[in-house]
C-alpha positions in Angstrom: -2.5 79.7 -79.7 -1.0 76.5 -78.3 -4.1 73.8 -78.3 -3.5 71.8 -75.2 -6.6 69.1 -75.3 -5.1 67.1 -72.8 -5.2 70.0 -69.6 -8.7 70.9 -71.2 -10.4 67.3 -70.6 -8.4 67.0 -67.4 -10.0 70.3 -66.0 -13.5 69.3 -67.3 -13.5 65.8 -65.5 -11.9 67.7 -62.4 -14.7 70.1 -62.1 -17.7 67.6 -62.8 -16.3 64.9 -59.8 -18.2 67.2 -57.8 -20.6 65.5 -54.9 -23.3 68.4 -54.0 -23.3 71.3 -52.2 -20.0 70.9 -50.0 -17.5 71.0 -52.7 -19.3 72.7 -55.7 -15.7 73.3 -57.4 -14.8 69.7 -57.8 -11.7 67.9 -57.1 -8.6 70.2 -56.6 -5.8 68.7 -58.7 -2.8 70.8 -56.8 -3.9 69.3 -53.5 -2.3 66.0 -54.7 1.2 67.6 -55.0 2.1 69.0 -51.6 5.6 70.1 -51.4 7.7 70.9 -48.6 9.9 74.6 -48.5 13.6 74.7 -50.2 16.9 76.5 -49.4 16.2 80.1 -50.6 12.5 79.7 -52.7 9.7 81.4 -51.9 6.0 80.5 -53.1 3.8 82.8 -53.2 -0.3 81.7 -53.8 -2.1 83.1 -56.7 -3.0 86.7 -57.0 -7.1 87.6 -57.8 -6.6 91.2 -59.2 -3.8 89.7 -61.1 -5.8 86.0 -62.5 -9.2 88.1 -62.9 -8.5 91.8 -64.2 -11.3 94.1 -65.3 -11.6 92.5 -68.8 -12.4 89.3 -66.9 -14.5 90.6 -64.2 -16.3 91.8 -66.8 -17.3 88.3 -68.3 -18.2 86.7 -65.3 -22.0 87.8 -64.9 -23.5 90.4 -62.3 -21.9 88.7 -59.6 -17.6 88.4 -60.3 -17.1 88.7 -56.8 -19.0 86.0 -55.7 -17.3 83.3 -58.1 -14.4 84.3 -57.6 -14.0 83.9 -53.8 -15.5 80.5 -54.6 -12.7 79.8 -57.3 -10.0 80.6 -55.2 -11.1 79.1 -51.6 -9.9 75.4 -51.4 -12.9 74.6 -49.0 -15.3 74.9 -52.6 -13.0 71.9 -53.8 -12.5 68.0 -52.4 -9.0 68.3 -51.5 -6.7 65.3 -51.4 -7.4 62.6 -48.2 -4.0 61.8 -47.5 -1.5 63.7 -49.5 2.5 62.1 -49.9 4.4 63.6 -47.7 5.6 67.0 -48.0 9.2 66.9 -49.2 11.7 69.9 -50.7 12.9 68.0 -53.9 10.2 66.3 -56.0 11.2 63.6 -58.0 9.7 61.5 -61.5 8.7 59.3 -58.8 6.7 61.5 -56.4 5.0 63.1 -59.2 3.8 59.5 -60.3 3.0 58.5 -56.4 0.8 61.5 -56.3 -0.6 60.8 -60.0 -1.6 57.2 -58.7 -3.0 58.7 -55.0 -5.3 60.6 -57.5 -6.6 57.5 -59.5 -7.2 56.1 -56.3 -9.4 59.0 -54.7 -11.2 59.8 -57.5 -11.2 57.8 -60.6 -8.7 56.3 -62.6 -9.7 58.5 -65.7 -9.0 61.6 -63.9 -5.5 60.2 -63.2 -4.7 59.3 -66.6 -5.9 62.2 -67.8 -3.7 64.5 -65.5 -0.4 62.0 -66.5 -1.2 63.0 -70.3 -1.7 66.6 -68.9 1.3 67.1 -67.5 3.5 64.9 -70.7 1.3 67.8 -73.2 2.8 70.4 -70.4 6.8 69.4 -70.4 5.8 69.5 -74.3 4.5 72.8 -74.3 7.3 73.8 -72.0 10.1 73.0 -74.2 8.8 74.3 -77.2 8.6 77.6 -75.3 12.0 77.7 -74.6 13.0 77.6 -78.0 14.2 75.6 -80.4 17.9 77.1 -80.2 18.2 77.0 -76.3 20.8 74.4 -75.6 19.6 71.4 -74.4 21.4 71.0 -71.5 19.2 74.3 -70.4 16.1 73.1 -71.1 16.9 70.2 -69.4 17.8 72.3 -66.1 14.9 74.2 -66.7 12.0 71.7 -66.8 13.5 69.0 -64.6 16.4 70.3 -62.7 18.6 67.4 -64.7 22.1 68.5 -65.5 25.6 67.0 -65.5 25.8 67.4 -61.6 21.9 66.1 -60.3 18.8 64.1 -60.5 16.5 66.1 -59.7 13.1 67.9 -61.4 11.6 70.1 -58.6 11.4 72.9 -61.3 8.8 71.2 -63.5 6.9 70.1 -60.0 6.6 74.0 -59.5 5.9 74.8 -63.3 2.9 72.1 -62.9 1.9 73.0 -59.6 1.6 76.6 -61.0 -0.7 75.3 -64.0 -2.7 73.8 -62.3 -3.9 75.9 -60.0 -4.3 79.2 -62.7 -6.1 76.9 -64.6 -8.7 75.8 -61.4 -9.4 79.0 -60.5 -10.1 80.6 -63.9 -12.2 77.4 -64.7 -13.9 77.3 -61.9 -14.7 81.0 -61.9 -16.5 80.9 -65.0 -17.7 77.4 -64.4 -19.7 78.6 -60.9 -20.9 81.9 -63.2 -23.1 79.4 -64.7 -21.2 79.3 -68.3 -20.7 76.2 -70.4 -17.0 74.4 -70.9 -16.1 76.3 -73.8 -16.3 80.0 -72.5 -14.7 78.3 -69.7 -11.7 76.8 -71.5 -11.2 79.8 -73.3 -11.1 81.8 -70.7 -7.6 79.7 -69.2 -6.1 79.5 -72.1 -6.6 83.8 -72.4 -5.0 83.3 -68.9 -2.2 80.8 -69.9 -1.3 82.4 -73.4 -1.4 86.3 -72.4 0.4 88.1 -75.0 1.8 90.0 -71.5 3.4 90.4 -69.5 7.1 88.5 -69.4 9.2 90.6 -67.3 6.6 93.3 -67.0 6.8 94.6 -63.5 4.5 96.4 -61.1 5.1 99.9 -60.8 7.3 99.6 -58.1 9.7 97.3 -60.0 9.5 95.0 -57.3 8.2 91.9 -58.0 6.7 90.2 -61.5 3.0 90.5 -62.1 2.4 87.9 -64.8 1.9 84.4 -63.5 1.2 82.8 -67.1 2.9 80.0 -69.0 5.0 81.8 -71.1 6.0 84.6 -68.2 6.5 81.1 -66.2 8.8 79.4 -68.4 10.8 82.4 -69.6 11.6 83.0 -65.8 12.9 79.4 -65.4 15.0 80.0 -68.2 16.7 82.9 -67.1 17.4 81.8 -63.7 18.5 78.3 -65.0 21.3 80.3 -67.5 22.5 82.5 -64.7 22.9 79.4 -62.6 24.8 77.8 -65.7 27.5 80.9 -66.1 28.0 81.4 -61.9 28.8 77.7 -62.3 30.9 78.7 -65.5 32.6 81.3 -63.9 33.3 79.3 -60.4 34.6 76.4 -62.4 31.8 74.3 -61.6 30.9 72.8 -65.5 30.8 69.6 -66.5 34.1 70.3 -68.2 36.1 71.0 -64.9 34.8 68.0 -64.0 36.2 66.2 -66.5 39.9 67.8 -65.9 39.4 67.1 -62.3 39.3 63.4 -63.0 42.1 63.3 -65.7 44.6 65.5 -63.7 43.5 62.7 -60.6 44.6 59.5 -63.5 47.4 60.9 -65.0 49.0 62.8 -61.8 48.6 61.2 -58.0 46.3 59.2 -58.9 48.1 55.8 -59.5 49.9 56.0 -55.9 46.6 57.1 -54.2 44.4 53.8 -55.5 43.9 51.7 -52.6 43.0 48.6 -54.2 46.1 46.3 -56.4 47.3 43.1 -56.7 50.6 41.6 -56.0 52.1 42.1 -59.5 50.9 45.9 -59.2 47.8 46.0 -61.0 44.9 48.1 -60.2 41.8 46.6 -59.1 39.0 46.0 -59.6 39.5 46.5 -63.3 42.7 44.4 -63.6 45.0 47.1 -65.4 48.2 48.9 -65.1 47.1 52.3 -65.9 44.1 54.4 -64.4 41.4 56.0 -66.6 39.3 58.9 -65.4 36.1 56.6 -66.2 37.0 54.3 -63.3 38.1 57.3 -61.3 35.1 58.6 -61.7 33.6 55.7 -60.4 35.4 55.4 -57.5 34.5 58.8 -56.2 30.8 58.5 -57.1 31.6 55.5 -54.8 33.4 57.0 -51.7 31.2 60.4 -51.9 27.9 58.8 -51.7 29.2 56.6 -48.9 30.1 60.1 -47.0 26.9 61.5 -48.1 24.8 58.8 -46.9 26.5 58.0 -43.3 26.1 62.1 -42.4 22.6 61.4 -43.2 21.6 58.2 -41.5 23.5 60.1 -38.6 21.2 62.5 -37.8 24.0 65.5 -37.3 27.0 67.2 -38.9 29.0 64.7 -37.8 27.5 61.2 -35.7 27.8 58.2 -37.6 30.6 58.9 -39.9 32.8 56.4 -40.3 36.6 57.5 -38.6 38.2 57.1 -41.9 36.2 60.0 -43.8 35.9 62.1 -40.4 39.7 62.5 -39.8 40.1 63.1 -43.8 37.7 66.3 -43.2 34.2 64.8 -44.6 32.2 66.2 -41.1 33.0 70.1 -42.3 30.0 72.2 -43.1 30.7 72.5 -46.9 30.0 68.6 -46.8 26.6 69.1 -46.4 25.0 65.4 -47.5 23.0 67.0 -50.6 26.1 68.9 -52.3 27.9 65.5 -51.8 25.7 64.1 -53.6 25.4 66.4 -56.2 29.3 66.1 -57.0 28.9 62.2 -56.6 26.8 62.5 -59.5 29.0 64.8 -61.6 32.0 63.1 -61.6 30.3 60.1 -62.3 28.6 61.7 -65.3 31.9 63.5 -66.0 33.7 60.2 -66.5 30.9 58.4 -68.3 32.0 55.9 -70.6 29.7 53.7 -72.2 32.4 50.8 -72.8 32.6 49.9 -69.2 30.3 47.6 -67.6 29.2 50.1 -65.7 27.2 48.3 -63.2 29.5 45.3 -62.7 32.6 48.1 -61.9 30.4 50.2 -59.6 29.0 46.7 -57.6 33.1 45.5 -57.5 33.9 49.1 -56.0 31.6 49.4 -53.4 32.0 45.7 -52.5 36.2 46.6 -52.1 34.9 50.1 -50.3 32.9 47.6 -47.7 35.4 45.3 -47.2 37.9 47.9 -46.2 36.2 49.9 -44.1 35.1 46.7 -42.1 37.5 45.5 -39.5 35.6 41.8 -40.7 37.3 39.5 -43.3 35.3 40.0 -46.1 38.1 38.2 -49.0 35.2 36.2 -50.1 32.7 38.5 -51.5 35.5 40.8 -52.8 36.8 37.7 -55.1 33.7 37.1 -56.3 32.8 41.1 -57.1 36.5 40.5 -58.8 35.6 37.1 -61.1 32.5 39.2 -61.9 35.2 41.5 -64.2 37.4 38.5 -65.2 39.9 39.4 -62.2 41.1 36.3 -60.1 42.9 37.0 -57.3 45.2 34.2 -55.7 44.3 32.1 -52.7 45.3 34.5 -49.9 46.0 37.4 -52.0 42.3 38.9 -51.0 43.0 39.4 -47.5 46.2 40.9 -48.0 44.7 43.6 -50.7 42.7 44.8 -48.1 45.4 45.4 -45.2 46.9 47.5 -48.2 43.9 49.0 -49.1 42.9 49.9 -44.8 46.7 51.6 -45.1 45.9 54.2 -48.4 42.3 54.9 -48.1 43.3 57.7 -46.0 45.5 59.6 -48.6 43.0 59.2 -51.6 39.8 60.6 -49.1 42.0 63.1 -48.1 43.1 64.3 -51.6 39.8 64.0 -52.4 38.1 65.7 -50.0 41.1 68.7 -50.4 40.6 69.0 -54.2 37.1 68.3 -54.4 36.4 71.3 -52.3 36.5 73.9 -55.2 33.7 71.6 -56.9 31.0 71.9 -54.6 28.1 73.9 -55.0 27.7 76.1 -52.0 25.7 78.8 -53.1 
């Protein structure tokens, strides 16, 4: 059995914040991480007859029934005061926001121990998985983090999960009038059950084991059916990659908006294109695209003409999948020997300055001097009527190839 010393004290300081008769359960620790519906999830609350079969019944005194309803009804707990905003993807971030809403309401031991809580569950998690499933799965699993997003929704739902099983089997046998230990034991019988990963009611319809392992195993599998649709779509990090080198060593010279008067390609100063900057650039125009559909408030309002007549406002440009290929291309051409953050402040400076009708030559010389790239006096302003004149071709090849990238399903 998996000792997890870290949930255990959590629960125990959860249950004992209690303050009389009106919330005899404690604090509830799930009430702290309110998330908002997704695209195609359903979440479903926890089942009694599944959480307390006859075996458990049995243990919980003359009165199961009674406990139980008090375990399970969120009026027996103190439930957060002002939870964070309800929101569909929930980040490292939110998870700490809610952490600190916690030390706040109730104690800055009870938030602490939750934060080491939920570190000993991403451990436990991991472990679970196996220490021969690729990493790049177990990354998907636990935190939604791949080659294509930034997100870690799945281990929001894993913990959300946790938590409340753990509560409600805790508190069952806590409000039966047994001590901490039968009480801990009890969730980790809960957590641990040898049974029943994949097990089915009789039906076949739906799963009927909502315990870590059966948890974590699920994630898995849909996480490595997501990874070969995106295999067989052409959707991996490795089309990527070839999407940015056939872009360099093709078109990709003739479509770059931004050069010099002697020809060379700005702002890195060189002759030649490399799918690292490319890669930059379109991490560049794509989250530019992404973020003026969403400031907009519609399909369409608020995008600039430029990326609205190169086909941007079309439904498969939905602000979150642009995104997520923003951030695969840019992972795609990765390359630690670029000043990353220098290149990627000199392109969306250039980007700026050409969509604005405003002379902007002096910031763009000084994004420029930034890489050791002097422009002569005059020579800004007339990069930038060149760059106004090819924009269009490179957003439209990129918004034409880019299409069989997105993620749509």
């Amino acid at each position: 059995m998996e000792p997890m010393p870290q949930l255990e004290s959590c629960l125990r300081l959860s249950f004992e914040a209690r303050d009389g008769e009106q919330h005899p359960s404690g604090v509830l620790l799930a009430s702290y991480f309110v998330r908002a519906p997704t695209r195609g999830r359903r979440r479903t609350e926890l089942d009694p007859g599944v959480l307390f079969p006859a075996a458990v019944r049995a243990r919980l005194g003359p009165a199961p029934d009674r406990v139980i309803a008090l375990a399970m009804d969120p009026a027996t707990y103190r439930s957060c005061a002002g939870p964070l905003p309800a929101i569909p993807v929930a980040t490292r971030e939110w998870l700490g926001q809610a952490a600190l809403a916690l030390g706040k309401g109730e104690g800055f031991d009870l938030m602490w121990s939750l934060l080491r809580a939920i570190a000993e569950l991403e451990t436990v998690a991991q472990r679970l998985l196996g220490t021969r499933t690729p990493r790049a799965v177990v990354r998907q699993v636990l935190h939604g983090v791949d080659a294509r997003s930034l997100r870690v929704e799945p281990f929001a739902a894993l913990l959300v999960r946790v938590l409340k099983i753990a509560q409600a089997v805790y508190g069952a046998f806590r409000q039966a009038g047994l001590p901490h230990q039968l009480a801990w034991a009890a969730v980790q019988d809960r957590l641990w059950a040898p049974h029943p990963t994949g097990a089915r009611a009789g039906s076949g319809a739906r799963a009927i084991g909502p315990y870590l392992p059966s948890l974590v195993q699920a994630a898995s599998g849909n996480a490595r059916r997501r990874l070969r649709r995106n295999a067989e779509a052409g959707r991996t990090h490795e089309h990527a990659q070839a999407f940015l080198a056939r872009f360099a060593t093709g078109p990709g010279a003739g479509l770059w908006p931004w050069s010099d008067a002697a020809g060379r390609l700005l702002p890195q100063g060189d002759g030649a294109l490399s799918p690292e900057v490319a890669g930059f650039c379109f991490f560049v125009l794509l989250t530019r695209a992404g973020g003026e559909r969403r400031a907009g408030g519609g399909p369409t309002r608020g995008l600039s003409p430029l990326f609205g007549d190169a086909g941007f406002g079309a439904g498969e440009w939905l602000p979150d999948r642009t995104d997520d290929l923003a951030v695969r291309l840019l992972a795609a051409g990765e390359d630690d020997s670029i000043p990353r953050g220098e290149l990627l402040d000199a392109l969306s400076v250039l980007l700026r300055a050409t969509l604005s009708p405003a002379p902007g030559a002096d910031g763009v010389a000084l994004a420029l001097q930034r890489l050791g790239v002097d422009l002569a006096q005059g020579e800004a302003e007339a990069m930038l009527d060149r760059a106004r004149a090819r924009l269009p071709d490179l957003l439209r090849w990129l918004e034409e190839n880019g299409r069989d990238l997105l993620e749509t399903d």
